[in-house]
ROMI-81571 format. One record per residue (C-alpha): x, y, z; residue number from 1; residue in one letter. Coordinates in Angstrom, 1 decimal, padded with zeros to 4 digits. Layout:
<sites>
+--------+--------+--------+-----+-----+
!      x !      y !      z !   n ! res !
+--------+--------+--------+-----+-----+
!      X !      Y !      Z ! NUM !   a !
...
+--------+--------+--------+-----+-----+
</sites>
This chain:
<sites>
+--------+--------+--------+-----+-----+
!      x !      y !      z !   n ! res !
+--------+--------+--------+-----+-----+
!  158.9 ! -004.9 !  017.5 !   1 !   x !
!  155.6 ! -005.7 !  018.9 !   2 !   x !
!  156.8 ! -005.7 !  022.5 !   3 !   x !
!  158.9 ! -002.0 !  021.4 !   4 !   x !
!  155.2 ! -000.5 !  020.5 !   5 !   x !
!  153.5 ! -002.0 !  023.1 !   6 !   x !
!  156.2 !  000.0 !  025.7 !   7 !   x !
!  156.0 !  002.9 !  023.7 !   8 !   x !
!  152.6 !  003.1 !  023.8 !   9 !   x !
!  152.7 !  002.7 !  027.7 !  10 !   x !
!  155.0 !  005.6 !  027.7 !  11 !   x !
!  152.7 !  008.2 !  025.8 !  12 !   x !
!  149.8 !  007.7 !  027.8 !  13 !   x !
!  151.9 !  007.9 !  031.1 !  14 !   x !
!  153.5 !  011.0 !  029.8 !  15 !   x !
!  149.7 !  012.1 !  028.6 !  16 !   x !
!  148.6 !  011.5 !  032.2 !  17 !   x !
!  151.5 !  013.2 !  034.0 !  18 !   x !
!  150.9 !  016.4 !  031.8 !  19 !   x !
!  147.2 !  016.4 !  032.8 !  20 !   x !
!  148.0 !  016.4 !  036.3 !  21 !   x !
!  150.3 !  019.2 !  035.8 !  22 !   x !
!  147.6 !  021.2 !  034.2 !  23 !   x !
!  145.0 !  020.1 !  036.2 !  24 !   x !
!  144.6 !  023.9 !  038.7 !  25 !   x !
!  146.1 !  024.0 !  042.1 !  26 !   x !
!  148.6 !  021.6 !  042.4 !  27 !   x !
!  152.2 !  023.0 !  042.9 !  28 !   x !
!  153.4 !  022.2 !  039.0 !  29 !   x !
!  150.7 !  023.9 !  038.1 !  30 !   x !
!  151.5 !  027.1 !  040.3 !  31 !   x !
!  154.9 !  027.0 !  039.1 !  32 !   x !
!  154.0 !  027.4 !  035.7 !  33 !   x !
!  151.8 !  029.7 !  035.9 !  34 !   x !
!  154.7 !  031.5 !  037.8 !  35 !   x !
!  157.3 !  031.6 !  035.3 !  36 !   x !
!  154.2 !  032.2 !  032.4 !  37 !   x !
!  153.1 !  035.2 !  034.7 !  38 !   x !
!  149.2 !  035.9 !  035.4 !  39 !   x !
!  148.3 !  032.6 !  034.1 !  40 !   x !
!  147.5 !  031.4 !  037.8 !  41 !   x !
!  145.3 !  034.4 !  038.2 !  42 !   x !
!  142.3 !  032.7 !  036.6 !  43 !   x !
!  141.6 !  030.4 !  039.2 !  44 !   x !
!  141.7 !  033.2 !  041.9 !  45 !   x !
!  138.5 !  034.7 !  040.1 !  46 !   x !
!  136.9 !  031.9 !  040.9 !  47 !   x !
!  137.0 !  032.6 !  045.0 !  48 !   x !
!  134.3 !  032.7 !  046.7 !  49 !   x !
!  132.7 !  036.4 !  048.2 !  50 !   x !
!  134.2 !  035.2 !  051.5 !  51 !   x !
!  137.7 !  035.5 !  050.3 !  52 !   x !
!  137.9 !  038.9 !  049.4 !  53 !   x !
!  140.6 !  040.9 !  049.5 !  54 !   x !
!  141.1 !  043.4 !  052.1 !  55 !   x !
!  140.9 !  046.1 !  050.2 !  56 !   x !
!  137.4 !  044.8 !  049.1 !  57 !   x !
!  136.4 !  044.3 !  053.0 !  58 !   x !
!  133.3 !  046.5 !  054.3 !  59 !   x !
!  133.6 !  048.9 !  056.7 !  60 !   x !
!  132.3 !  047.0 !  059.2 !  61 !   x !
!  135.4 !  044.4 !  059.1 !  62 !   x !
!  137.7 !  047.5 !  060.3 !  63 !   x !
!  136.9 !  048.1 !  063.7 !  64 !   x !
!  137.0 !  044.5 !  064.2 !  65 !   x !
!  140.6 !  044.3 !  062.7 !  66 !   x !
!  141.4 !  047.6 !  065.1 !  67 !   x !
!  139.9 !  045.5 !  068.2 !  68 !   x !
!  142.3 !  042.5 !  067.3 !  69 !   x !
!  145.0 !  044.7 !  067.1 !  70 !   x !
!  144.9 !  046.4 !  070.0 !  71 !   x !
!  144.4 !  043.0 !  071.5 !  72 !   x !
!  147.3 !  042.0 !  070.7 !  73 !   x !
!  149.4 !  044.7 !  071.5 !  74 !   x !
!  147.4 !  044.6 !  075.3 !  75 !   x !
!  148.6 !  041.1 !  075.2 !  76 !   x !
!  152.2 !  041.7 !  074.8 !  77 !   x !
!  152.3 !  044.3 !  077.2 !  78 !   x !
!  154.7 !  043.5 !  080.3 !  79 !   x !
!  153.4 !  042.7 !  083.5 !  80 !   x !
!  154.8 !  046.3 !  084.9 !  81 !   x !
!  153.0 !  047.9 !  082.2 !  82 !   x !
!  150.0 !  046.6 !  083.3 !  83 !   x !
!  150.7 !  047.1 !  086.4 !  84 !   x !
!  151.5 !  050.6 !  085.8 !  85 !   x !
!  148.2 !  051.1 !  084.4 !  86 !   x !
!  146.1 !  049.5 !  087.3 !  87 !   x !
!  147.9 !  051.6 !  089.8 !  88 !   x !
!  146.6 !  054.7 !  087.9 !  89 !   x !
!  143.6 !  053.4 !  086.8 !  90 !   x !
!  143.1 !  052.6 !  090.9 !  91 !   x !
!  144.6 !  055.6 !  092.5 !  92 !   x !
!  142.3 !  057.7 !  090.3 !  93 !   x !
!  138.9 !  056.0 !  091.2 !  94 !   x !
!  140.2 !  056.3 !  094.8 !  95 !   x !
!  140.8 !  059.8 !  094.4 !  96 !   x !
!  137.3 !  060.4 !  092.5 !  97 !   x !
!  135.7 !  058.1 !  095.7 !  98 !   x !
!  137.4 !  060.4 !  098.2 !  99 !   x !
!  136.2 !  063.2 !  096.4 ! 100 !   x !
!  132.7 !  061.9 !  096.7 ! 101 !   x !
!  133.1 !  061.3 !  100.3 ! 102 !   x !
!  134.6 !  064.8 !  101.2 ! 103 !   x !
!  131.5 !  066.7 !  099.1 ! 104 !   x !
!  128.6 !  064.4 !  100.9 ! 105 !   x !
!  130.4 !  065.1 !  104.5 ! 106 !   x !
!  130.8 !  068.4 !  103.5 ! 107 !   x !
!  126.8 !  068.7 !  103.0 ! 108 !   x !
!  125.3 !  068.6 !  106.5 ! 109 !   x !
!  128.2 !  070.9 !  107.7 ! 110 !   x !
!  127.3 !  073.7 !  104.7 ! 111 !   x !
!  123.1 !  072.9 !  105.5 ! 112 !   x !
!  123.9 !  074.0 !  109.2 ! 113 !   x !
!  125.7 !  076.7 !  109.1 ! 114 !   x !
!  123.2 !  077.8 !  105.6 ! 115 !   x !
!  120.5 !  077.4 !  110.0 ! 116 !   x !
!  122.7 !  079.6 !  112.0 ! 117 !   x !
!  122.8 !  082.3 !  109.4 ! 118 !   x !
!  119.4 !  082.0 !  109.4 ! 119 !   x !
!  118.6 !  082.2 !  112.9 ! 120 !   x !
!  121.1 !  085.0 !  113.3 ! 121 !   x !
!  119.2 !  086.9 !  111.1 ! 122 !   x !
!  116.1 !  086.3 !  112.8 ! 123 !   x !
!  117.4 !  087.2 !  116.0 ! 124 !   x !
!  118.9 !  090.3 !  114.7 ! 125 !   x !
!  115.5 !  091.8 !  113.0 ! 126 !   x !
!  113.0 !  090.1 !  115.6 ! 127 !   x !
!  111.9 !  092.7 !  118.9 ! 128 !   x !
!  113.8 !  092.7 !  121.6 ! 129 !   x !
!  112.3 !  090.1 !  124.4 ! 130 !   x !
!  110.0 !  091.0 !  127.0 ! 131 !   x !
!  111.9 !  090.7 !  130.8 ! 132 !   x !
!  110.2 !  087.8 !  133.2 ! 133 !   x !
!  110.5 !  089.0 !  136.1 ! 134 !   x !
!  112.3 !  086.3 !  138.4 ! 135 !   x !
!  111.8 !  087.5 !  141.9 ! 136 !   x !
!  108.5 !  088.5 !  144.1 ! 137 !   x !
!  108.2 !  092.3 !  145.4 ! 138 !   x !
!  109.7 !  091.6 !  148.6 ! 139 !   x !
!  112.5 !  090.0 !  146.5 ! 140 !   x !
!  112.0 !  086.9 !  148.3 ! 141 !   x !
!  111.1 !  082.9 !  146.0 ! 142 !   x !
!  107.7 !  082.7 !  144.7 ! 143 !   x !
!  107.4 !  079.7 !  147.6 ! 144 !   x !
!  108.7 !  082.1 !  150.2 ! 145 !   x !
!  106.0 !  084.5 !  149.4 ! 146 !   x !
!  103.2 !  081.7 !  149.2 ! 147 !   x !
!  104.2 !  080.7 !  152.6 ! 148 !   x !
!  104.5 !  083.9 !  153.9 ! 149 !   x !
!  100.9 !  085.0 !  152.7 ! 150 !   x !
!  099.4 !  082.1 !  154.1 ! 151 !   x !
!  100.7 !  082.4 !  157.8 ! 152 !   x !
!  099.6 !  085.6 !  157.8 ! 153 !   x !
!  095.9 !  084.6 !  156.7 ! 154 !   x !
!  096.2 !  081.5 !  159.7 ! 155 !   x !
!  097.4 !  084.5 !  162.2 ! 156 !   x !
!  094.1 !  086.9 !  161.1 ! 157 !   x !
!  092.1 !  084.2 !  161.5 ! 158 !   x !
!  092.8 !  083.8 !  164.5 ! 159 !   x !
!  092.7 !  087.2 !  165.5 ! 160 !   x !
!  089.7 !  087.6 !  163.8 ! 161 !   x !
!  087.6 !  083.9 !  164.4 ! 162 !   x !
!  084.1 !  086.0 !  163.8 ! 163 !   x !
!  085.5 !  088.2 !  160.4 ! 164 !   x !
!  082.1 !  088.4 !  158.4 ! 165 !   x !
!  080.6 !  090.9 !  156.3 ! 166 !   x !
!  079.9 !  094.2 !  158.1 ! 167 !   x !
!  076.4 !  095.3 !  156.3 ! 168 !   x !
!  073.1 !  094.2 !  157.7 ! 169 !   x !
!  071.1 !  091.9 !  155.0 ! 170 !   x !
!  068.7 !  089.6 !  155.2 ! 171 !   x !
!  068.7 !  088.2 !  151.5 ! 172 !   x !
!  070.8 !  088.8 !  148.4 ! 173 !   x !
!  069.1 !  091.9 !  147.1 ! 174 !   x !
!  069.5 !  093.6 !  150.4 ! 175 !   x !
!  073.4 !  092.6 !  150.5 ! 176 !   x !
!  073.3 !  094.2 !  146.9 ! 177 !   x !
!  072.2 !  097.2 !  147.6 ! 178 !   x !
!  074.1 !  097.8 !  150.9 ! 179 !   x !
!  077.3 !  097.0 !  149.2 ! 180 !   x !
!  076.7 !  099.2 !  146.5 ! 181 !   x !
!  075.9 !  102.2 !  148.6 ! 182 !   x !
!  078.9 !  101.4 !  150.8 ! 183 !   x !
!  080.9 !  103.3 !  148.4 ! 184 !   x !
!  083.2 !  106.4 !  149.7 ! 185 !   x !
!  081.3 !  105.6 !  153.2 ! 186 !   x !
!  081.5 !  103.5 !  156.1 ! 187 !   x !
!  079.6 !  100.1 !  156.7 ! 188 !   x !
!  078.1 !  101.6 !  159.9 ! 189 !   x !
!  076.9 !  104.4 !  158.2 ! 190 !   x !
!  075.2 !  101.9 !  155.3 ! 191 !   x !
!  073.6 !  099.6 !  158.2 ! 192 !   x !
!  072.1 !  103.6 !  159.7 ! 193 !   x !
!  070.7 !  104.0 !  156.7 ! 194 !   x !
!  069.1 !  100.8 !  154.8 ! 195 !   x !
!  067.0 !  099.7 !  157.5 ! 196 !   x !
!  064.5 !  102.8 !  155.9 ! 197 !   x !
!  065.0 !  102.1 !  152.6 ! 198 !   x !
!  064.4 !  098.2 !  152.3 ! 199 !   x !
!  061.1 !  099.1 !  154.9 ! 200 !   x !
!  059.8 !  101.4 !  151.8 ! 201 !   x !
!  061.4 !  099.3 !  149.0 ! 202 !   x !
!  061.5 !  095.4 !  150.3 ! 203 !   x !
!  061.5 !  093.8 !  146.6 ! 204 !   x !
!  063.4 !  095.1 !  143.3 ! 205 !   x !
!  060.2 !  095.7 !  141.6 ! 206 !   x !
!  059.4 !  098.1 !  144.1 ! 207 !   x !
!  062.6 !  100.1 !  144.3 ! 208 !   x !
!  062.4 !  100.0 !  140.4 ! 209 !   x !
!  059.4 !  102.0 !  140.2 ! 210 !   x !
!  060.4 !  104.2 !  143.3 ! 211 !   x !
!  060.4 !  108.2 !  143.1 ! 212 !   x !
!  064.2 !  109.3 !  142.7 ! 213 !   x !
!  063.7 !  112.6 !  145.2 ! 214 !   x !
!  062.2 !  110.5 !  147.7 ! 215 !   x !
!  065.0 !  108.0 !  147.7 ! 216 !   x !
!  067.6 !  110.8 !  147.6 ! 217 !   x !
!  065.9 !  112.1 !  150.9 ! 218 !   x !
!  066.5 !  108.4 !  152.5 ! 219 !   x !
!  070.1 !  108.3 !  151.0 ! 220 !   x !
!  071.4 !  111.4 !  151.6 ! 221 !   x !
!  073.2 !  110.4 !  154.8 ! 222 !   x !
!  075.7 !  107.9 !  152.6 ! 223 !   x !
!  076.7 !  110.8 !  150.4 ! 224 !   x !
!  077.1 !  110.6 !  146.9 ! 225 !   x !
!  073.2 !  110.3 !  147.2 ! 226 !   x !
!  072.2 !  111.6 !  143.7 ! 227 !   x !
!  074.5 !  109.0 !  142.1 ! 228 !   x !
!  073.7 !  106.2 !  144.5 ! 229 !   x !
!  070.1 !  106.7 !  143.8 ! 230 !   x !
!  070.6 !  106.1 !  139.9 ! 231 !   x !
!  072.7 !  103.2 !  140.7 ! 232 !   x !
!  069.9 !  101.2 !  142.7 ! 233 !   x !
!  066.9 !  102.4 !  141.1 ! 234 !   x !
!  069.0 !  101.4 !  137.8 ! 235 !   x !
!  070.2 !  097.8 !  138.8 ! 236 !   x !
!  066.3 !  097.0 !  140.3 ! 237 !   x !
!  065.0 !  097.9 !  136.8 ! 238 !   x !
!  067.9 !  095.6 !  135.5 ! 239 !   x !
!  067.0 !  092.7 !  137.6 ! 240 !   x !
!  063.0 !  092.9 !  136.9 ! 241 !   x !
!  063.4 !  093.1 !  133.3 ! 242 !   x !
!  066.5 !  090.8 !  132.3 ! 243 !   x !
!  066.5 !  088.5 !  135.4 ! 244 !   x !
!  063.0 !  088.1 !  136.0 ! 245 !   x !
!  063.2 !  090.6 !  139.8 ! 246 !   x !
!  065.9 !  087.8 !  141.2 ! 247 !   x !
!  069.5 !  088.4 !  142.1 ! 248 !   x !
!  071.8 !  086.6 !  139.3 ! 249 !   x !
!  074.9 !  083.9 !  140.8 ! 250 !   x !
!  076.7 !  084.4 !  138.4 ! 251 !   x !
!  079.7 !  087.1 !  138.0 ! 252 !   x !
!  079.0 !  087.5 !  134.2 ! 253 !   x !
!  075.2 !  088.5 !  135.1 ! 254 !   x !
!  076.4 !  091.0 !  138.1 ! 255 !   x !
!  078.6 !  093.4 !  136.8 ! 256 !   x !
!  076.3 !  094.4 !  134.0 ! 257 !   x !
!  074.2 !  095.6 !  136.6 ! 258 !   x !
!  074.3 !  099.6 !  137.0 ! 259 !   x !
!  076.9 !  100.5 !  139.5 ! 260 !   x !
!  077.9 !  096.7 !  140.1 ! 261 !   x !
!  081.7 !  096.2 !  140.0 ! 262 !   x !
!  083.4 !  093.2 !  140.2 ! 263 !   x !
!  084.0 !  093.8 !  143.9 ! 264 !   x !
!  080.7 !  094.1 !  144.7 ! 265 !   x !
!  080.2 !  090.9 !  142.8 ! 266 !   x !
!  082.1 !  089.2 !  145.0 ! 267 !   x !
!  080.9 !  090.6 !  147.5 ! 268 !   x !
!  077.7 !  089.3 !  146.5 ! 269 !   x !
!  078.9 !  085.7 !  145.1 ! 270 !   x !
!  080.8 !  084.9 !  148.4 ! 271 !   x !
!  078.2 !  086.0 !  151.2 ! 272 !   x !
!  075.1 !  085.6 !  149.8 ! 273 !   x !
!  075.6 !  082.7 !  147.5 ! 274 !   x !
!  078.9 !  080.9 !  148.8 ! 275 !   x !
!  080.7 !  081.3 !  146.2 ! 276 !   x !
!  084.7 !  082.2 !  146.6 ! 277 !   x !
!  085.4 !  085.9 !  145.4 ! 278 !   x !
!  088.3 !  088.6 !  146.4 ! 279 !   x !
!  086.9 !  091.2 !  147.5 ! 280 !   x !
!  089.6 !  094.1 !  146.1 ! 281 !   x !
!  088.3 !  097.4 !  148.2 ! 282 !   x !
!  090.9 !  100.4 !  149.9 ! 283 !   x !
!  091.6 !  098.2 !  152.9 ! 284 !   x !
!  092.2 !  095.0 !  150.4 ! 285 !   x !
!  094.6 !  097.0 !  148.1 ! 286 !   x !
!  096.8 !  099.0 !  151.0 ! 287 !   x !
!  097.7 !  096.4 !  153.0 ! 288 !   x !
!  098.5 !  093.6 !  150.0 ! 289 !   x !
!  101.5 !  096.3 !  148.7 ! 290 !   x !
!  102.4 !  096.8 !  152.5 ! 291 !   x !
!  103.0 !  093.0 !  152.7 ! 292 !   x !
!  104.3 !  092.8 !  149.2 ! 293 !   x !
!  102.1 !  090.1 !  148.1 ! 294 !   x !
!  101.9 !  092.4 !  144.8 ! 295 !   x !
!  103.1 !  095.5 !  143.6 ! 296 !   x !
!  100.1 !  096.3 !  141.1 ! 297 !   x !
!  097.8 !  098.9 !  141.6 ! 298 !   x !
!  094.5 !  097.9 !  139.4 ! 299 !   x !
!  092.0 !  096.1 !  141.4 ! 300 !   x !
!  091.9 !  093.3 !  138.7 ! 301 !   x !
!  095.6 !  092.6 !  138.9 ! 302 !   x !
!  095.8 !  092.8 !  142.5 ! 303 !   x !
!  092.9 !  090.2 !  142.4 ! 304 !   x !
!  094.7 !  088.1 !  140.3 ! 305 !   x !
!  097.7 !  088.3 !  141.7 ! 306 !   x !
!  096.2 !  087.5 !  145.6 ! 307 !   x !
!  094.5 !  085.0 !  144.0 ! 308 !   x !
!  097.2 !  083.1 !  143.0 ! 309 !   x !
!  098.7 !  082.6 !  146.3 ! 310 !   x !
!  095.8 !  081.0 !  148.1 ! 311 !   x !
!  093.1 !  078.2 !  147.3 ! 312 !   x !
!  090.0 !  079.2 !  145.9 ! 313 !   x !
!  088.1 !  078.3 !  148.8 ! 314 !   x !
!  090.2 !  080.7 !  151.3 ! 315 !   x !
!  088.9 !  083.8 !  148.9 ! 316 !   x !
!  086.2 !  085.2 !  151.0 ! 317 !   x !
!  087.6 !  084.4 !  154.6 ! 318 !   x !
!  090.8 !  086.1 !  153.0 ! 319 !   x !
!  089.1 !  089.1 !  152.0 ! 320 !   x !
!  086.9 !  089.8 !  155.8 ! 321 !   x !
!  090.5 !  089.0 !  157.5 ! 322 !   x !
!  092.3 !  091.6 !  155.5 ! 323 !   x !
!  089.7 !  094.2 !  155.2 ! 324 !   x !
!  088.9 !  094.0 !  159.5 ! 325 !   x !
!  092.9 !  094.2 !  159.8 ! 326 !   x !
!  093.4 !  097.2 !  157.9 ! 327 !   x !
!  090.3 !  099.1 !  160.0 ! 328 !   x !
!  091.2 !  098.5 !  163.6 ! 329 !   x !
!  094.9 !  098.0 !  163.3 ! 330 !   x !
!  097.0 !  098.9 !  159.8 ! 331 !   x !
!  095.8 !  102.3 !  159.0 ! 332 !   x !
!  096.2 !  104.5 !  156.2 ! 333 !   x !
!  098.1 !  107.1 !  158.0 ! 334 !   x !
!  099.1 !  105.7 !  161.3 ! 335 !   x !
!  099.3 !  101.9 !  161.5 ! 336 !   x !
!  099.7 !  100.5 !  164.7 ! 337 !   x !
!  102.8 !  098.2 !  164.2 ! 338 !   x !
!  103.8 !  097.9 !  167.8 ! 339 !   x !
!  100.6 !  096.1 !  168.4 ! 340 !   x !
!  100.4 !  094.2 !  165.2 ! 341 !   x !
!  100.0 !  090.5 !  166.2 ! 342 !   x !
!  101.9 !  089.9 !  162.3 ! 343 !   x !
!  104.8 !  092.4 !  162.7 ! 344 !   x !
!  107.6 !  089.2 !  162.2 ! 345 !   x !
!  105.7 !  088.5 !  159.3 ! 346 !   x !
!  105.3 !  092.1 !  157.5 ! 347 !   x !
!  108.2 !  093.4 !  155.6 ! 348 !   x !
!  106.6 !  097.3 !  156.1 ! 349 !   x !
!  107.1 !  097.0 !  159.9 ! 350 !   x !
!  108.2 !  100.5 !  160.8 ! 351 !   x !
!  105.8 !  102.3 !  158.8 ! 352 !   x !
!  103.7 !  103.4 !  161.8 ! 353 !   x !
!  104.3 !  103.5 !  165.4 ! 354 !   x !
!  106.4 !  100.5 !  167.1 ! 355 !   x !
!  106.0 !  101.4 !  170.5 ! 356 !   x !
!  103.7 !  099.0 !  172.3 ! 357 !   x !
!  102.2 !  101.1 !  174.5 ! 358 !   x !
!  101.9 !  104.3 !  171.6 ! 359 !   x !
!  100.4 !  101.6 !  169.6 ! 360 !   x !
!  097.8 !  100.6 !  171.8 ! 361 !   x !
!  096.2 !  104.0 !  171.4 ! 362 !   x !
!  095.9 !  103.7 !  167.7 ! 363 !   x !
!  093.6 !  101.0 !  167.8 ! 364 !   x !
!  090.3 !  101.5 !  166.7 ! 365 !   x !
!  087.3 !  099.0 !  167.0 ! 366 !   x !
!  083.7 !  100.9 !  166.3 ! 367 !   x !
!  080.6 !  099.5 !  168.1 ! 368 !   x !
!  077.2 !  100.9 !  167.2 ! 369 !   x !
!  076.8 !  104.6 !  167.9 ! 370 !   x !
!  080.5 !  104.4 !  168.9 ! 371 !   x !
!  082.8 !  105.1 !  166.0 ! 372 !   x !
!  086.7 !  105.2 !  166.7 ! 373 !   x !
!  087.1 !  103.8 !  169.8 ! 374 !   x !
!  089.8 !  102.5 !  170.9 ! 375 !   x !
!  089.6 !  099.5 !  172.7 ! 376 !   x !
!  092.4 !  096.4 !  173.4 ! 377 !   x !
!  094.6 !  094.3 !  170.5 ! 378 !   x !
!  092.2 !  092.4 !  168.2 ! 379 !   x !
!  093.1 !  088.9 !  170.2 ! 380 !   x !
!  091.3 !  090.5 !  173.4 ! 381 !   x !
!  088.2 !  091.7 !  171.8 ! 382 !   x !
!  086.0 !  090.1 !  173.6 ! 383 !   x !
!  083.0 !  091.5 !  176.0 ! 384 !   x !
!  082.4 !  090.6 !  179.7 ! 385 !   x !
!  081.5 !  087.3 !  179.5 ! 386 !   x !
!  084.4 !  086.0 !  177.1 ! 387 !   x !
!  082.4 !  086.6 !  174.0 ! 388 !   x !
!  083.9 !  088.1 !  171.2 ! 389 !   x !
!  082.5 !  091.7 !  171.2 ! 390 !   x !
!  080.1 !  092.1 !  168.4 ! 391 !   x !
!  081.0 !  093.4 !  165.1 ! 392 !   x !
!  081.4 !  096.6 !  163.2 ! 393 !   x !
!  077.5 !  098.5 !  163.5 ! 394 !   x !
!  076.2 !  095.4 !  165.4 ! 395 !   x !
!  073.5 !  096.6 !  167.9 ! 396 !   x !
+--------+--------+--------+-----+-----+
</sites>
C-alpha cells in the first residue's frame, strides 16, 4: 500500500508536469490546442514585436522595396535570350543615338560654310563693280619691255646730246627763276635776248620787288605775255623777300607757292640750280613721251609720274635736257624728221614725219645765236671746226 501511493504519487506530478509543458506557449501541443479551441493561440501573436508586423501594417516606404525585389526576381529568371534580346536593343539604340550625334556634328562645319558662301554671294552681288587694272603698257608691249626701251633711248640721247644743259643764261638761282618763268609761250633764245636788261636794272629780289610795273613791261615786252609776266616776277620777288627772307627756297613745297611758279619750273629750278633730280614736264617733254608711248596721259603731273617711274631718280634732269633738245632740232610738232632720227628702231611712231634720209636732213633745225631755224647736220655731227660740239641754243 505504501509502495502503491508512493507510485501514484510519482504519477500525478509527472502527469502535472507534462500538462504544464503542454500549456506552457509555443510548443507544438500547445499550437495544436489552440487549433482545435480556435483563436486561443492568437494571444501570444499580440505579443510580437513592432518588427513583425503584418504586411498590411507595413509603411509605405517597405513597398517600393518589395517592388525592387520583385522585379529582381523576375530579371533573374529571365532566359539568357531574353537578355540578350534586350542588350541587342538596348545597344543598337545607343548606336543609333551615337550615329546620330556624329552625323549632326559633321553636319555643322558643312551648314557654317555654305551659311560663308551665301554671304559672300551676297556681297559680291550688292558691292560696285571692280575697277579694270590695266595689264599692258601703251605700246602694248611688258612693263619690263617698256623700261628697257625708255632707257636705251635715254643712253642713245645722251649720246647724241653729251653737252644737253639748260638753255637760259643764269648766273645764280634767282636769275634761273626768273628766266624760266618768262620762258613761257616763248623761246629760250628769246628769254636769254631779253634778261640780260632786266637782271642789269633788277640784280637782287628786293630790287625787282619794289620795281615800277610799266617800266618792267617796257623791258619784257619782247617775251610776250609781258603784262602777265610782269605780275608774275614782281609777285614771286615780293614772295621771296617777305616769307623767305629775299633767298631762293630748295625745296618744291616752298617753290610752287611762288606767283607764277609751277611745278615744272620747280624743277627746273631744283635740278639746275640746286642738284636736285626733277622732271621737267614742258611741250617738248609731253609730245615726244606719247610718241614713244612711255605714257598715254595728258596732265603734266601724270606724265611726270608716270616717266618717273621708269628711270632712277638721279637720271631725272639729264632725262628731261635729252628729251626737250630732241624734240627741238629733230622730232617736231608738225614735221619730225624720222628719216634722220638716230632712235627710229626704237620709236614705235616712226612714220609720223618724213622717212626719207635725205628729205629729213632738211627738217633739222639747230638755232645759234642771232640764227634761229637753221638747219644744220644730224645731232651726232654737231660739232664746229675744230671737233667741238657747236655751242648751245642762244649761246654767243
Amino acid at each position: 500500500m505504501g509502495e502503491h501511493g508512493r507510485g501514484s504519487g510519482r504519477t500525478e506530478e509527472t502527469t502535472e508536469t507534462a500538462a504544464a509543458a503542454e500549456a506552457r506557449p509555443g510548443t507544438p501541443r500547445a499550437r495544436t490546442r489552440a487549433a482545435e479551441k480556435g483563436g486561443s493561440a492568437a494571444k501570444p501573436a499580440a505579443k510580437r514585436t513592432a518588427t513583425d508586423k503584418p504586411a498590411a501594417k507595413r509603411t509605405a516606404t517597405d513597398k517600393p522595396a518589395a517592388g525592387k525585389t520583385a522585379a529582381k526576381k523576375a530579371a533573374a529568371k529571365k532566359t539568357p535570350a531574353t537578355a540578350a534580346k534586350t542588350t541587342g536593343a538596348a545597344g543598337s539604340a545607343a548606336g543609333t543615338k551615337a550615329a546620330g550625334g556624329a552625323v549632326r556634328k559633321a553636319a555643322g562645319p558643312a551648314r557654317k560654310a555654305e551659311a560663308a558662301v551665301a554671304q559672300a554671294t551676297a556681297r559680291v552681288r550688292t558691292a560696285s563693280p571692280p575697277k579694270t587694272v590695266a595689264t599692258t603698257t601703251p605700246s602694248g608691249e611688258s612693263r619690263t619691255a617698256l623700261v628697257r626701251r625708255a632707257r636705251r633711248i635715254n643712253r642713245e640721247l645722251a649720246e647724241v646730246y653729251p653737252y644737253a644743259h639748260p638753255e637760259l643764261d643764269f648766273e645764280n638761282p634767282f636769275q634761273l627763276l626768273i628766266a624760266t618763268v618768262l620762258s613761257a609761250q616763248t623761246t629760250d633764245l628769246r628769254v636769254n635776248q631779253t634778261t640780260p636788261a632786266l637782271f642789269a636794272a633788277y640784280p637782287t629780289p628786293e630790287d625787282l620787288a619794289a620795281a615800277d610795273p610799266q617800266r618792267v613791261e617796257e623791258i619784257l615786252r619782247p617775251c610776250g605775255f609781258f603784262r602777265a609776266k610782269t605780275r608774275s616776277v614782281i609777285g614771286l620777288s615780293k614772295a621771296l623777300v617777305e616769307n623767305f627772307g629775299g633767298e631762293v627756297p630748295g625745296r618744291l613745297e616752298d617753290l610752287v607757292t611762288l606767283p607764277g611758279v609751277g611745278r615744272k619750273t620747280a624743277f627746273v629750278v631744283l635740278g639746275n640750280a640746286f642738284g636736285r633730280p626733277g622732271i621737267t614736264v614742258d611741250t617738248h617733254f609731253q609730245r615726244l613721251v606719247r610718241r614713244w608711248k612711255w605714257t598715254d596721259e595728258t596732265d603734266p603731273d601724270k606724265i611726270e609720274a608716270a616717266v618717273g617711274a621708269l628711270f632712277p631718280k638721279k637720271d631725272w634732269t639729264d632725262l628731261s635736257h635729252h628729251v626737250i633738245w630732241h624734240g627741238r632740232r629733230i622730232c617736231h610738232a608738225r614735221k619730225p624728221a624720222c628719216g634722220a632720227c638716230p632712235i627710229a628702231p626704237l620709236c614705235p611712231s616712226y612714220g609720223e614725219g618724213e622717212t626719207d634720209p635725205e628729205k629729213a636732213k632738211k627738217l633739222l633745225k639747230y638755232e645759234k645765236a642771232g640764227l634761229p631755224g637753221q638747219r644744220l647736220k644730224p645731232p651726232q655731227a654737231y660739232l664746229d671746226a675744230g671737233g667741238k660740239p657747236a655751242p648751245p641754243l642762244g649761246a654767243a
